[in-house]
KEKOL-526383 format. One record per residue: residue in three letters; x negated, y, z of N, C-alpha, C, O in turn. Coordinates in steps of 0.02 Angstrom, whole numbers, padded with zeros to 5 digits, always signed. Layout:
BEGIN
AlaXYZXYZXYZXYZ...
***
This chain:
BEGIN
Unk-04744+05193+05922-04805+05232+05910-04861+05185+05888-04866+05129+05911Unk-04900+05207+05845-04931+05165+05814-04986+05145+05852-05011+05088+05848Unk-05012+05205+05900-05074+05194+05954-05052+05144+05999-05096+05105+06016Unk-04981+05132+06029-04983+05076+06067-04970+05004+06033-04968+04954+06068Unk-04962+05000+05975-04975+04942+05949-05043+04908+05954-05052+04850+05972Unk-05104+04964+05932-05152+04967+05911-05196+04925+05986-05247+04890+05987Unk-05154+04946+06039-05187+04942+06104-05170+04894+06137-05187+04887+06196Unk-05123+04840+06096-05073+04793+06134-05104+04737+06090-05112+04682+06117Unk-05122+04744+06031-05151+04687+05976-05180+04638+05993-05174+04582+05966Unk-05211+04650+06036-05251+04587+06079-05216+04537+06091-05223+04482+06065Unk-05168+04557+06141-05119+04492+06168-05053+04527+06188-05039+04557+06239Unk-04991+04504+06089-04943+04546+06107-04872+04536+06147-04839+04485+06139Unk-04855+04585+06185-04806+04589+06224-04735+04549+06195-04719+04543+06136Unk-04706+04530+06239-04630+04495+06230-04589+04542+06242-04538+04543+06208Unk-04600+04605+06302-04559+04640+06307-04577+04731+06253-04624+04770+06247Unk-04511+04727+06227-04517+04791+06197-04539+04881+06222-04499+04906+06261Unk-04589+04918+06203-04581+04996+06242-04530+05015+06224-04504+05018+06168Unk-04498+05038+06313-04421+05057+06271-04428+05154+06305-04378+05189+06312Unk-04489+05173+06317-04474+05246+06357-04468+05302+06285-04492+05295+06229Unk-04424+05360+06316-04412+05422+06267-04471+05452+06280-04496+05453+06336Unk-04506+05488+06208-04526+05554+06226-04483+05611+06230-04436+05632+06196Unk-04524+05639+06304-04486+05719+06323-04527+05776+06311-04580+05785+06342Unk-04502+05822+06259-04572+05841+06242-04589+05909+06293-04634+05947+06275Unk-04560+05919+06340-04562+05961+06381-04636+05935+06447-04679+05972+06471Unk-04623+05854+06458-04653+05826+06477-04708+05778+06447-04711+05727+06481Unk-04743+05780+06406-04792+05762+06371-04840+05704+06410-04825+05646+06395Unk-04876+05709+06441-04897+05697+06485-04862+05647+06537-04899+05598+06543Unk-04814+05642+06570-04764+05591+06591-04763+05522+06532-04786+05466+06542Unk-04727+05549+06465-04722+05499+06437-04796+05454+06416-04795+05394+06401Unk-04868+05500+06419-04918+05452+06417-04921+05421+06470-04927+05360+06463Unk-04917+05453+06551-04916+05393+06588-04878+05331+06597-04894+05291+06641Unk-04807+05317+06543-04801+05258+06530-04801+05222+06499-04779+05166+06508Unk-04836+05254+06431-04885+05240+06390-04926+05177+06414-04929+05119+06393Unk-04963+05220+06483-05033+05174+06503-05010+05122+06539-05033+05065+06537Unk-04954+05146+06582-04937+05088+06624-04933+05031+06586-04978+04989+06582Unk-04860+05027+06546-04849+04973+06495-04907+04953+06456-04897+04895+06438Unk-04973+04978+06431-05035+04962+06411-05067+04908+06448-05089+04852+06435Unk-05060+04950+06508-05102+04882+06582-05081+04834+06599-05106+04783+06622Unk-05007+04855+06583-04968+04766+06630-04957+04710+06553-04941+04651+06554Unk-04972+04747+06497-04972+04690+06428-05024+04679+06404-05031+04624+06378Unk-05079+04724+06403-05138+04683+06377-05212+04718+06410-05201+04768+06444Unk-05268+04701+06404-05336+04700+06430-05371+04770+06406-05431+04783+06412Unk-05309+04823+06370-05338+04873+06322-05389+04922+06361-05437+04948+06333Unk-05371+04934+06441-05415+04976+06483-05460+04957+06500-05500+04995+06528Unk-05476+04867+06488-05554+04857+06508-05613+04868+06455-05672+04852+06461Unk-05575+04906+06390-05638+04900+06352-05662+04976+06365-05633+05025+06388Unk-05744+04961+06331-05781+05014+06341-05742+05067+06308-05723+05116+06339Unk-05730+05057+06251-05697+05118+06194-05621+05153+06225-05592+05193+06188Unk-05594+05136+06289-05556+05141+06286-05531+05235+06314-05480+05266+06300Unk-05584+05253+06351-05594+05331+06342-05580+05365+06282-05544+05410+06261Unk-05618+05331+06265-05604+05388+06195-05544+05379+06153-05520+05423+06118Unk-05521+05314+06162-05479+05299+06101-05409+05345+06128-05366+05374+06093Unk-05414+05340+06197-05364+05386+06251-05379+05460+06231-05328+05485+06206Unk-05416+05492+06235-05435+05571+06219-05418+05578+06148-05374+05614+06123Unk-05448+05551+06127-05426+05556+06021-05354+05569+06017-05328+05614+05985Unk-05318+05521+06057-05254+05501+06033-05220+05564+06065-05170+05580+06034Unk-05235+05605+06120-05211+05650+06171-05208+05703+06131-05157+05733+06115Unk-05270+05716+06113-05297+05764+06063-05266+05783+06010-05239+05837+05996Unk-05273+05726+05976-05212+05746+05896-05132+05764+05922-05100+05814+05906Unk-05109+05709+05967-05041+05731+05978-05033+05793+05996-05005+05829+05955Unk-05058+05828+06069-05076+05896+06061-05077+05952+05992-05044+06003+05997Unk-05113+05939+05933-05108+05985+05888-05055+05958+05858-05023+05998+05823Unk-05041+05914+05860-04972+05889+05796-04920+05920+05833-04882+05951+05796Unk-04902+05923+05912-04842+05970+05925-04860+06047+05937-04812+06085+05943Unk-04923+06071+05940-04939+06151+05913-04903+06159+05841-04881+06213+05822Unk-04899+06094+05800-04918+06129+05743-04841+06145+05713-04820+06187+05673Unk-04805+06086+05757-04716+06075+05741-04698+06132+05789-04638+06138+05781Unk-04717+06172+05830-04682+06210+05858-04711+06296+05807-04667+06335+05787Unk-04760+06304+05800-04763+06332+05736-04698+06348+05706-04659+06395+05706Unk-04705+06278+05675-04656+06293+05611-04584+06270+05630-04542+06257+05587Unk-04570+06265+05709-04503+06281+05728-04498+06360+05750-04450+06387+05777Unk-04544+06381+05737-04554+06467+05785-04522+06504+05708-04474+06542+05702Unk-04571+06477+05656-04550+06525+05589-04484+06483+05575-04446+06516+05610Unk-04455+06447+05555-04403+06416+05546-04335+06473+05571-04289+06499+05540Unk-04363+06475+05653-04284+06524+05693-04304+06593+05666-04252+06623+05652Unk-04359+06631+05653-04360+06674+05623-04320+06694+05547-04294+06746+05526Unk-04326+06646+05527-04318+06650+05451-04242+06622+05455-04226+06600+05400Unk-04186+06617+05508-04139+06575+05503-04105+06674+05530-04062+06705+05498Unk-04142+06699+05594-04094+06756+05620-04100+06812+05555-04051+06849+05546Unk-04156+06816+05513-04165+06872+05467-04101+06853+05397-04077+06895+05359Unk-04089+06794+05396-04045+06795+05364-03975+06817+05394-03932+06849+05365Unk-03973+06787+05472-03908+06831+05472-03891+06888+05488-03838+06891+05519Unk-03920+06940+05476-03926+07018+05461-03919+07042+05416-03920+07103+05408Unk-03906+06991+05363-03865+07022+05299-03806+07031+05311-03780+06975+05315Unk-03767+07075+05320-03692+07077+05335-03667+07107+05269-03629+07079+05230Unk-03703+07188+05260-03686+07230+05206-03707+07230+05140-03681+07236+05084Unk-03778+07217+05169-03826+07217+05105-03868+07166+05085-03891+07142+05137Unk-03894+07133+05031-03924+07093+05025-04014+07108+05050-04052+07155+05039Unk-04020+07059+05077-04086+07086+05097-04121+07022+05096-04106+06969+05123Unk-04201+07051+05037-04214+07007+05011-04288+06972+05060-04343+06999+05064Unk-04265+06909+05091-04328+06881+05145-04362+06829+05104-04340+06779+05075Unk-04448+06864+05110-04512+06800+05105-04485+06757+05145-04469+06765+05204Unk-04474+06674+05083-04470+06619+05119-04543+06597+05129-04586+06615+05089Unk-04554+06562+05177-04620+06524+05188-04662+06473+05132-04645+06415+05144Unk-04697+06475+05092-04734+06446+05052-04709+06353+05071-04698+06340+05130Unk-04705+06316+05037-04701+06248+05052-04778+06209+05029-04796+06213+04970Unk-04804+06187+05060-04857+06168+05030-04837+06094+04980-04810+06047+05009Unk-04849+06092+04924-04816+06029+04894-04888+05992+04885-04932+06027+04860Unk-04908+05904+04907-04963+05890+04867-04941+05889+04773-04894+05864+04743Unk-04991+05922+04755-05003+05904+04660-05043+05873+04645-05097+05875+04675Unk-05031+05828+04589-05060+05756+04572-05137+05794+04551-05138+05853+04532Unk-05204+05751+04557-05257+05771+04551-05286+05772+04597-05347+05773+04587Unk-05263+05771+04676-05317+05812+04719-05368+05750+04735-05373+05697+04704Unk-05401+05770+04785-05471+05729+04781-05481+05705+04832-05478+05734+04886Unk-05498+05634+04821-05513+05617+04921-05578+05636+04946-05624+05627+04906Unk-05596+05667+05016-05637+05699+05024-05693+05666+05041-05674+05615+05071Unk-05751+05669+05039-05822+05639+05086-05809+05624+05139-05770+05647+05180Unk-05854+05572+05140-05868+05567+05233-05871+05602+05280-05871+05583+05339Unk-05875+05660+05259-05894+05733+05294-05811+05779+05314-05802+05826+05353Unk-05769+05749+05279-05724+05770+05269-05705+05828+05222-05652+05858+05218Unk-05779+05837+05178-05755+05889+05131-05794+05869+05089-05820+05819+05112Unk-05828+05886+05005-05847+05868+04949-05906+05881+04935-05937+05928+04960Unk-05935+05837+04887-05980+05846+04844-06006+05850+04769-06022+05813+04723Unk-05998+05922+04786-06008+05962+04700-06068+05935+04644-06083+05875+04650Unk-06092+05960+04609-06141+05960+04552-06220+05990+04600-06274+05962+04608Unk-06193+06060+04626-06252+06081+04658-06275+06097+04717-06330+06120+04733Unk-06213+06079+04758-06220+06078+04828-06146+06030+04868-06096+06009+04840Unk-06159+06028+04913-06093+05988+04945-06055+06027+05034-06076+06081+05054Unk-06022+06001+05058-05997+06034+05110-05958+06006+05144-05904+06003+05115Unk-05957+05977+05205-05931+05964+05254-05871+06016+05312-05853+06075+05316Unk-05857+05951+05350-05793+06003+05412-05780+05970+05445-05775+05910+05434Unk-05766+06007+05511-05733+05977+05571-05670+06028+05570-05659+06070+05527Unk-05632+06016+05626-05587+06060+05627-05603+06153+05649-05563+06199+05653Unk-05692+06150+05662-05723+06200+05713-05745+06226+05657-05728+06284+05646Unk-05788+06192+05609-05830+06220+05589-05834+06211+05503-05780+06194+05478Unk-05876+06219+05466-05878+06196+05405-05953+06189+05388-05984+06239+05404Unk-05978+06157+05368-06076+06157+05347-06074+06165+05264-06019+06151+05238Unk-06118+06182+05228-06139+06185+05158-06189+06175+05166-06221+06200+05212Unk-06223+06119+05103-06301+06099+05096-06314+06127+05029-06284+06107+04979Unk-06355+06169+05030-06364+06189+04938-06450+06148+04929-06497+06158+04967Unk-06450+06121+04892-06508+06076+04870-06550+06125+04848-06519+06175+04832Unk-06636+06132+04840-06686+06181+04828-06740+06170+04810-06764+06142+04859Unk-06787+06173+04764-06858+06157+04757-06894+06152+04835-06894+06199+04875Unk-06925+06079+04847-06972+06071+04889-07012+06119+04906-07044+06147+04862Unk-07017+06134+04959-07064+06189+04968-07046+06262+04979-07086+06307+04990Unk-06983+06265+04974-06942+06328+04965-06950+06351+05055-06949+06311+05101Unk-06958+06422+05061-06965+06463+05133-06904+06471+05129-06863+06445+05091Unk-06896+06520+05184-06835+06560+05202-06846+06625+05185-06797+06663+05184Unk-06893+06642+05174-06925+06722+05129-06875+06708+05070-06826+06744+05058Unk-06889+06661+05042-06850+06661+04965-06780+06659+04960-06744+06671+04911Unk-06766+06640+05019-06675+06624+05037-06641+06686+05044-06663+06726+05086Unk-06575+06705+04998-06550+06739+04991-06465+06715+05035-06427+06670+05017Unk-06457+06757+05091-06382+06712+05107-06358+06793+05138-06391+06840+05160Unk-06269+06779+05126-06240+06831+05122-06184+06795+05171-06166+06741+05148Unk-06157+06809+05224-06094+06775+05251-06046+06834+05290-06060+06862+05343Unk-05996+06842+05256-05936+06895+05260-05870+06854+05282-05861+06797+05261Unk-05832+06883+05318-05787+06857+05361-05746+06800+05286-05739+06739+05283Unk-05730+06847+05244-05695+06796+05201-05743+06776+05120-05714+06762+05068Unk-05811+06781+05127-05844+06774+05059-05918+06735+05104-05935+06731+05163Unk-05946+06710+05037-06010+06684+05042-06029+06679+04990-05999+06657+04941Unk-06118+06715+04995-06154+06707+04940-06222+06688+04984-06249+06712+05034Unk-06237+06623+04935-06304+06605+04944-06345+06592+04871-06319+06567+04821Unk-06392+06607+04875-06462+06601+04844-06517+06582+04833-06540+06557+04884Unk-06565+06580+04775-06637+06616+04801-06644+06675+04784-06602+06703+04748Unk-06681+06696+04798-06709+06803+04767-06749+06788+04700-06790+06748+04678Unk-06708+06846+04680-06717+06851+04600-06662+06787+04555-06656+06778+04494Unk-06643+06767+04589-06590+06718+04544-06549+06710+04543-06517+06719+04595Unk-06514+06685+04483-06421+06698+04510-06423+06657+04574-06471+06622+04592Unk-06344+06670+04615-06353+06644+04661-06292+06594+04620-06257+06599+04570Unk-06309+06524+04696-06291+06454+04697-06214+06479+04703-06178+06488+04654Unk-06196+06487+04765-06133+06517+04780-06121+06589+04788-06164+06630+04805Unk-06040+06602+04771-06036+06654+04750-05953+06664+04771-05927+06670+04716Unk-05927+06666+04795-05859+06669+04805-05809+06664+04864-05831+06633+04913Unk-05731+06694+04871-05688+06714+04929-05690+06619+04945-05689+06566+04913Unk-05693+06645+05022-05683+06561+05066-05609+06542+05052-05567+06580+05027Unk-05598+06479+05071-05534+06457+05085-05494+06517+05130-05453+06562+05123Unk-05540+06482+05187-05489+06538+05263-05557+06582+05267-05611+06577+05238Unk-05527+06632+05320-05580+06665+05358-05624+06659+05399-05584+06649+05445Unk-05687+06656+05432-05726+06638+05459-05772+06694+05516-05766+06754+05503Unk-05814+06678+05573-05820+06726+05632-05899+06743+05606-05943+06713+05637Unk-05919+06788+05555-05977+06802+05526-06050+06793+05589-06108+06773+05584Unk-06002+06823+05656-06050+06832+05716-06086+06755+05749-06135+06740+05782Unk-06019+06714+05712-06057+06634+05738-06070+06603+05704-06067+06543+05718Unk-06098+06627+05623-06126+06576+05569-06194+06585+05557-06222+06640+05563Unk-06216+06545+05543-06304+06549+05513-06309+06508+05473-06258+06476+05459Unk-06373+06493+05438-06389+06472+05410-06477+06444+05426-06510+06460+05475Unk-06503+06396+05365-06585+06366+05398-06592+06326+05332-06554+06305+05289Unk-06681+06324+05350-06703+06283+05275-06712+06209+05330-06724+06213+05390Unk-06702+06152+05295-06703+06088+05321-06752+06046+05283-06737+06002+05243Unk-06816+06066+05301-06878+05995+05279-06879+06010+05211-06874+05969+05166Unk-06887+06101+05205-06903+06160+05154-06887+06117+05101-06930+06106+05058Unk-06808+06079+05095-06768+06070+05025-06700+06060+05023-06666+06033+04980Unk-06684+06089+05082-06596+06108+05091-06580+06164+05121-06588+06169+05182Unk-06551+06220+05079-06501+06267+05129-06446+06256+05161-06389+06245+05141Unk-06475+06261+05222-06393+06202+05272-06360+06279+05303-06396+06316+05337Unk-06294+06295+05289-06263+06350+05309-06192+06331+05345-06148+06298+05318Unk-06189+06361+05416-06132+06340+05459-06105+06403+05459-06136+06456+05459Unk-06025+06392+05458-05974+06430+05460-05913+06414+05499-05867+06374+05486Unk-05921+06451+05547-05862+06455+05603-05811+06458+05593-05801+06518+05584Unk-05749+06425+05586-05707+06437+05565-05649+06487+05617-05654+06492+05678Unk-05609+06510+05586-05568+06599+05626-05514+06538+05661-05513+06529+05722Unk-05461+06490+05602-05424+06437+05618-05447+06378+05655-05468+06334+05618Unk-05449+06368+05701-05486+06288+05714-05440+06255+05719-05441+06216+05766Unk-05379+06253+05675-05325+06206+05680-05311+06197+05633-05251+06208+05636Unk-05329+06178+05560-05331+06173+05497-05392+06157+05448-05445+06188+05442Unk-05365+06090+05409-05424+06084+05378-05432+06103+05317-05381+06090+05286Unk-05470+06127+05286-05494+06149+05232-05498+06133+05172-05553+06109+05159Unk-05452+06138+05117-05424+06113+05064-05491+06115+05001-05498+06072+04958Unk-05532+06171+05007-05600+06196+04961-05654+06234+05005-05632+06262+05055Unk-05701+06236+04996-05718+06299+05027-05737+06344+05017-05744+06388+05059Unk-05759+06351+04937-05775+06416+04906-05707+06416+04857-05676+06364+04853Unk-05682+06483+04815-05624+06463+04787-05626+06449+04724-05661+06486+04690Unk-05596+06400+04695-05619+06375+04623-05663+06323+04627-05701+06313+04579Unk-05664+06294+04667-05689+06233+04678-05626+06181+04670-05571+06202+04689Unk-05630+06116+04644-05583+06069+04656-05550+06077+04735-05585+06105+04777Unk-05475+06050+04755-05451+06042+04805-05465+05961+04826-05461+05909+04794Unk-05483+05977+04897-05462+05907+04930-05382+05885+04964-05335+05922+04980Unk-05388+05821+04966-05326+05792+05006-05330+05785+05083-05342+05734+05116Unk-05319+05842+05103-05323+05851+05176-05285+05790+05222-05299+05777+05281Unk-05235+05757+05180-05190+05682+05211-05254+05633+05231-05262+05600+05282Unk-05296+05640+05174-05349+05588+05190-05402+05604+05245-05441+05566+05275Unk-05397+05641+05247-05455+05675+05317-05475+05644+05374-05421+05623+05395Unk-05513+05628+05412-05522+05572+05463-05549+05596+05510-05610+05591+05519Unk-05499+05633+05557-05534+05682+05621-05569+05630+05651-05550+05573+05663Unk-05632+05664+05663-05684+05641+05722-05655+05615+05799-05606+05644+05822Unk-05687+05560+05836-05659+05538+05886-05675+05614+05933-05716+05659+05922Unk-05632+05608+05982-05628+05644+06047-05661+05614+06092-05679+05555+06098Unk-05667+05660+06125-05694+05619+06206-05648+05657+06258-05604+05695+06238Unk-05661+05645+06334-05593+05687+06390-05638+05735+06404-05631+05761+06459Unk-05690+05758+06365-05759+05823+06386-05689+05878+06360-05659+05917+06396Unk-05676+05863+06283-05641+05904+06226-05581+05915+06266-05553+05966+06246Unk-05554+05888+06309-05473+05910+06318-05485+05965+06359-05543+05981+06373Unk-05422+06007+06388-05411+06049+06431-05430+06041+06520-05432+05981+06533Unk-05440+06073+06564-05453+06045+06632-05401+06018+06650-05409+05964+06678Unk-05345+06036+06644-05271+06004+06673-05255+05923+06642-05236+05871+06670Unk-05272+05938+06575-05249+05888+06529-05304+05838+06551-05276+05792+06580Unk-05364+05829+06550-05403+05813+06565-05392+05770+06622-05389+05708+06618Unk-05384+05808+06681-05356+05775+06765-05322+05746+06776-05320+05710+06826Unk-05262+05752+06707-05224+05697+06729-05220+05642+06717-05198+05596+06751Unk-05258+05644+06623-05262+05569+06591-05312+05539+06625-05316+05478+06621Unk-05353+05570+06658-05417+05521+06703-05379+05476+06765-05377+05415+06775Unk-05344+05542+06810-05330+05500+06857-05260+05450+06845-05234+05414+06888Unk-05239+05459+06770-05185+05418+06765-05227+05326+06736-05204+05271+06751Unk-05276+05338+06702-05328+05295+06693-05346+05267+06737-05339+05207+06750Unk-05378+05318+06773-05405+05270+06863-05342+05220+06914-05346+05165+06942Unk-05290+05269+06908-05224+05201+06923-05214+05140+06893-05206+05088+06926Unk-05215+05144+06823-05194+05103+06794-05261+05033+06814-05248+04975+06833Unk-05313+05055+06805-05384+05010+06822-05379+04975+06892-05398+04918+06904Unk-05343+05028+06947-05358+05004+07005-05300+04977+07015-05303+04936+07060Unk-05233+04985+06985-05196+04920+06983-05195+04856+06956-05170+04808+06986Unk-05229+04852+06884-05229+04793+06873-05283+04747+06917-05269+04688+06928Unk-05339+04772+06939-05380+04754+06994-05353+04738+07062-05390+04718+07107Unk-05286+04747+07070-05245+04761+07151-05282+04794+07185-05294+04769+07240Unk-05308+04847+07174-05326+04886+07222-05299+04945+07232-05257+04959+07190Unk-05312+05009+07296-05269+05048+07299-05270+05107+07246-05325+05131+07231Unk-05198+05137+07210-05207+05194+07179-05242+05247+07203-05261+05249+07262Unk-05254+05292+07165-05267+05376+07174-05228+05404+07256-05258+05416+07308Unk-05158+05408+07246-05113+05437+07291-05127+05392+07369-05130+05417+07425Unk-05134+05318+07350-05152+05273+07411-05205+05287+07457-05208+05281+07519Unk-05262+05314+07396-05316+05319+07421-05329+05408+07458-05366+05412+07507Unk-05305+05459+07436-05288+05521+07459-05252+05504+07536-05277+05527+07587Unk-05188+05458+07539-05156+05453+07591-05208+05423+07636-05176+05438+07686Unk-05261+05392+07660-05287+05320+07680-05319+05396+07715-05304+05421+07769Unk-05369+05422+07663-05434+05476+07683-05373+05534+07731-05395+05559+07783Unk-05305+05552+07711-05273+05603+07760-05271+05554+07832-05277+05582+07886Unk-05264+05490+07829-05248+05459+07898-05317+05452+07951-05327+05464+08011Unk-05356+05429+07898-05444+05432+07914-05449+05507+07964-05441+05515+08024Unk-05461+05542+07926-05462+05619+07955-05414+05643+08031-05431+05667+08085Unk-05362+05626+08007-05322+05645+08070-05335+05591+08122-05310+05616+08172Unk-05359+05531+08140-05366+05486+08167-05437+05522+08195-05439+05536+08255Unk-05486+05536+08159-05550+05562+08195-05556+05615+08230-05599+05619+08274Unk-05494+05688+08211-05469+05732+08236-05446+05725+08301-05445+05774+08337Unk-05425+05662+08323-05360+05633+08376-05418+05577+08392-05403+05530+08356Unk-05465+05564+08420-05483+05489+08447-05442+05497+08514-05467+05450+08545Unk-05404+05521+08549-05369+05490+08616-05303+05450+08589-05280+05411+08630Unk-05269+05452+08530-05214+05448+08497-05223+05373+08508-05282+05360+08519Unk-05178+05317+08508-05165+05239+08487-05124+05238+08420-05066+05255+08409Unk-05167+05213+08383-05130+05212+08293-05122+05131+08262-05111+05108+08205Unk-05136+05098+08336-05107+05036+08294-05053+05002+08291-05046+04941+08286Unk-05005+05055+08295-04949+05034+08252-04919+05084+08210-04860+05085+08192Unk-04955+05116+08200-04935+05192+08150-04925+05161+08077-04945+05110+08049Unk-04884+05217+08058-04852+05186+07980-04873+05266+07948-04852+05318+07973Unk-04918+05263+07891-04911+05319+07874-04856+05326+07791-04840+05285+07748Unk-04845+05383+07800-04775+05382+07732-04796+05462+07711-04766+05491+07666
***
């Protein structure tokens, strides 16, 4: 994996990662991920190292949403074929997306900049900046946002944009605003938040979505479960290379604590707790 290279670079290991991923168990295989991280190099004492942990959690997460996807349509499209017994029966295969030579690497933003306006994306959202005479209100602003179209403006003039979106979008969570009365800055929610956005009005050049450079994560973005565990698998790993006691050590210590104060007639010095 390329992330534990990335995390070992410092000072690299003699011994090889030799663990399987199980993809049933996800989560398992990061915790020996981290272990093997802690006992070869210094990667958990850096500051960055939260995040670089959540990012990495993060993408893997959608990269096996996205393969089980297209193992879901795959068995579909494998049983509809065998139901032809009698008759030929003719099944939509799934579109292949092919890259074609031309496409465009995208902005910093992760999406482009046109002649008369430009446009950004996250995987949430999408922004458009349409450029405007200084001085321009929001009286004069003409903006139109429909689940799958956008038109923006000024009144009385053709408008800037005019056309069907890429994907579809949640009309109820987009707006728009004038920015230091010489940009129409317009946000659009995206319906998919698991896909990035090849254009965003249609007839616009395509971007190269390969080149795209998802934004770092933090463990705010993960799930509560997912979340609980890469922390407290983090907090082990820290309080071992420190020799101090794990998570589970320290749960057991506070159950003995407790029952010991519960019991002061009890003699516990020779108690073993297990």
């Amino acid at each position: 994996m390329a992330i534990i290279s990335e995390m070992v670079e410092d000072r690299p290991s003699l011994l090889p990662f030799a663990a399987s991923f199980d993809p049933s168990n996800p989560l398992g295989f990061i915790e020996k991920v981290l272990d093997f991280i802690g006992r070869e190099s210094n990667f958990l004492k850096k500051d960055s190292a939260e995040k670089e942990i959540a990012t990495a959690v993060t993408e893997q997460k959608k990269k096996m949403e996205k393969e089980s996807l297209k193992l879901t349509e795959k068995t579909m499209e494998v049983e509809k074929e065998s139901l032809t017994l009698t008759e030929p029966m003719e099944v939509d295969k799934p579109k292949e997306e092919k890259q074609e030579p031309g496409l465009i690497v995208p902005n910093k933003g992760n999406g482009l900049d046109l002649e008369t306006y430009s446009w950004t994306q996250n995987l949430q959202e999408v922004t458009v900046n349409i450029p405007v005479p200084i001085g321009t209100k929001s009286r004069f602003v003409s903006c139109e946002i429909k689940k799958n179209r956008l038109k923006v403006g000024l009144k009385g003039q053709d408008p800037m944009i005019d056309g069907e979106l890429f994907h579809p979008v949640k009309p109820d969570e987009c707006f728009w605003n004038i920015e230091d009365q010489k940009v129409i800055s317009v946000l659009l929610t995206k319906q998919d938040q698991m896909e990035w956005w090849k254009y965003c009005v249609k007839g616009e050049p395509e971007i190269d979505t390969q080149k795209v450079e998802p934004e770092s994560s933090k463990l705010g973005d993960l799930d509560p479960e997912t979340r609980q565990t890469v922390e407290k698998m983090m907090f082990d790993q820290r309080q071992k290379q420190m020799g101090l006691p794990m998570s589970d050590e320290i749960e057991k210590q506070d159950m003995l604590k407790k029952f010991m104060a519960q019991h002061p007639g009890m003699d516990f010095s020779n108690a073993k707790f297990n």
